[in-house]
N, C-alpha and C positions, 0 to 999 in steps of 0.2 A: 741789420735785420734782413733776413733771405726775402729773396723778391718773388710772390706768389705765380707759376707760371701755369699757360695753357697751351694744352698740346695741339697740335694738327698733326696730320695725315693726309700727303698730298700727290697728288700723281703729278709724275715731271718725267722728261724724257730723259737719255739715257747721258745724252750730251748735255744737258741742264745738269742735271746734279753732277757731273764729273768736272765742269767748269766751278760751281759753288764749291766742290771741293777742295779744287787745284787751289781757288783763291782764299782758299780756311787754310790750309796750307800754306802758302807763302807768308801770310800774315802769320802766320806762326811763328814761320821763322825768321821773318824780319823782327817778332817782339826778342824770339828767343838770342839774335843774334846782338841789339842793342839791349839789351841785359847784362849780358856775358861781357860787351864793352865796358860798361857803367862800372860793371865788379871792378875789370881789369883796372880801370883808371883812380875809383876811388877806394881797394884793399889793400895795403899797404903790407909787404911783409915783416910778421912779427906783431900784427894789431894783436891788440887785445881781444881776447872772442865774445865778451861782453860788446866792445865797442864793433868787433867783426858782422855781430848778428845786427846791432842798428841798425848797419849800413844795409846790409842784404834788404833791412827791413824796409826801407826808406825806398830802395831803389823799387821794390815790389808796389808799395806804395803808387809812386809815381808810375811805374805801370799800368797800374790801374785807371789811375785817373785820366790817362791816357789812352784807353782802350774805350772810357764815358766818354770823352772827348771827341772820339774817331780817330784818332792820330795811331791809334791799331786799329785793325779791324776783330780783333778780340776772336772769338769763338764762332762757329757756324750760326749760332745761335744769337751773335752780336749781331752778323754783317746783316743777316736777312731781317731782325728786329730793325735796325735802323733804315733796312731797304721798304719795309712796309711803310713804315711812319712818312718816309719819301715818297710812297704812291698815295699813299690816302692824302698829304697833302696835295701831292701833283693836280689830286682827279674832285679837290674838293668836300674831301668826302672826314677829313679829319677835324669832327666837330661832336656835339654830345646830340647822341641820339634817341629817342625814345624807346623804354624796353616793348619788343616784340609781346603779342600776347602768352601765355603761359602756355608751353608746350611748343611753340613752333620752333626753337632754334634746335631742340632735343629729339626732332623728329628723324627717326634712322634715314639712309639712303641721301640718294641725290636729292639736290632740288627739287619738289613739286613741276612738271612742266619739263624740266631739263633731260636734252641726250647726255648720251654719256662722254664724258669728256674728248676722250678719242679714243680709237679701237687699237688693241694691244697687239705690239708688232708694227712694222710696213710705216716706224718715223713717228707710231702715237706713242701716250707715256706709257712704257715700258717701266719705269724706277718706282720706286715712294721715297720720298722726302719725311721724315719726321722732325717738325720743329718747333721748340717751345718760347714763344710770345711770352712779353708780361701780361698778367690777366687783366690789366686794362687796357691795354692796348688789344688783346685778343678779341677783348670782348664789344669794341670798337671797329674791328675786322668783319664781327658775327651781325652786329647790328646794321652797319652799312650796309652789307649785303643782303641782308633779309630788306630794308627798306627801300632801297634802289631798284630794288629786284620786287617787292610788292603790286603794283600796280599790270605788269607785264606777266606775272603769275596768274592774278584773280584772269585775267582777260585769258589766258590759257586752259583754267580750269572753267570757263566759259565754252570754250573754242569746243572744249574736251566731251562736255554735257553735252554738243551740238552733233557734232563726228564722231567725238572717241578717239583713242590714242591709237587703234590697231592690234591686229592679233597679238606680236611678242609681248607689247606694255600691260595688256589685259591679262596674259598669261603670268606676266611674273608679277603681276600688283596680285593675280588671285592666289599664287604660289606664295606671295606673304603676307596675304590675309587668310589663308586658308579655306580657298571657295574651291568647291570642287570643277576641275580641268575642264569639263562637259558645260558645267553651266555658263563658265566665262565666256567657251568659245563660242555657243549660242549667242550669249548676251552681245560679243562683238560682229557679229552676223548679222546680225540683224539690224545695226547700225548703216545708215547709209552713206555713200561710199564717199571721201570728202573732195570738193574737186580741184583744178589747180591753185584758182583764187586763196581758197581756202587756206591751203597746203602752203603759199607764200608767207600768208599769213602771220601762220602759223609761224614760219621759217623767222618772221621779223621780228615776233615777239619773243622767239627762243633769244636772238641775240642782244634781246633788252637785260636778259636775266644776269646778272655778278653773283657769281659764287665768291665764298674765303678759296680756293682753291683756285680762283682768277687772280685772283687780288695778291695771294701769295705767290704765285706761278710768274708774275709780270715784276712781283719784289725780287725774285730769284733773276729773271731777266737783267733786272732794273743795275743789280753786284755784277754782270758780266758786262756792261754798256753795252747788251746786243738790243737790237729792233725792239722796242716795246708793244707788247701787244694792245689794238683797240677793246676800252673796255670802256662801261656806259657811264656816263657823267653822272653827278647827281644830281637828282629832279629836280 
């Protein structure tokens, strides 16, 4: 039975996906080269083709079971499933979580609260990664990170009713909600201005927030054994 999967869409730098690569790659061809042994030793010239396809069959088999195992690292889409399920337990966080209320994991854009991941060019994520999770395991990605990341949101959208996020966020929350340009840029005018306290604050509760694009970004790490990035415990 196929195994139901969910997609991401991830921003990673330019040297992160070409490492994830390189090692989709080798693994390749390490499965592809103990294959090709297997055949040599157990095809015998002159098999029968009935008994010729068993064999092929069997070896493919064990392949397989092989690549569940870990003893491949199977496809792009093996190494970094199995690097996720590695951070969520690492960080605590691979447990049954409660579903988010209706509507919030479906809602377009970044995080509520969240910069943007890093600015494009000058060492930020330059690439996209596209990679398909099993959909419980996905959906185990989606829910940690909406919960983890709950508590240091509301206080955000606190922060926000208080100060306001600033002209560019006011400009492009009205750019997609369709408010017109004039009224935004009054409405953040006339907010007052936040001060450094504030602004720290703020800084500490952005680094409370876990995205899936953390969480996935630190599994891609996780496949190269470079630095792991800090990301927030669970509550």
């Amino acid at each position: 039975m196929a195994i139901v999967r969910m997609k991401f869409h991830v921003a990673v730098t330019e040297e992160a996906l070409n490492r994830l690569n390189s090692h989709a790659k080798d693994e390749r061809d390490r499965e592809d080269a103990w294959i090709a042994e297997r055949r040599r030793e157990r095809l015998e010239p002159g098999m029968p083709r009935r008994a010729a396809a068993a064999v092929r069959r069997d070896i493919r088999v064990e392949a397989a079971r092989m690549r569940r195992t870990g003893e491949f690292g199977g496809t792009r889409d093996d190494i970094v499933t199995r690097a996720v399920r590695e951070e969520l337990q690492t960080r605590g966080l691979d447990r049954e979580w409660p579903e988010p209320p209706e509507g919030e994991l479906e809602a377009p854009g970044r995080r509520w609260g969240t910069p943007p991941s890093q600015p494009m060019g000058g060492g930020g994520y330059t690439h996209r990664l596209s990679v398909n999770l099993p959909h419980s395991l996905g959906d185990t990605v989606r829910r940690a990170a909406y919960w983890t990341s709950k508590d240091a949101v509301e206080a955000l959208q606190d922060w926000a009713d208080r100060w306001g996020d600033g002209i560019d966020v006011a400009l492009s929350e009205a750019e997609r909600d369709g408010i017109p340009t004039e009224l935004a840029l009054l409405t953040a005018a006339g907010r007052p201005s936040a001060p450094q306290s504030a602004l720290e604050i703020r800084d500490r509760l952005r680094q409370q927030i876990l995205t899936t694009g953390d969480l996935i970004r630190a599994a891609v790490s996780r496949t190269s054994r470079e630095e792991k990035p800090t990301l927030p415990s669970a509550p």
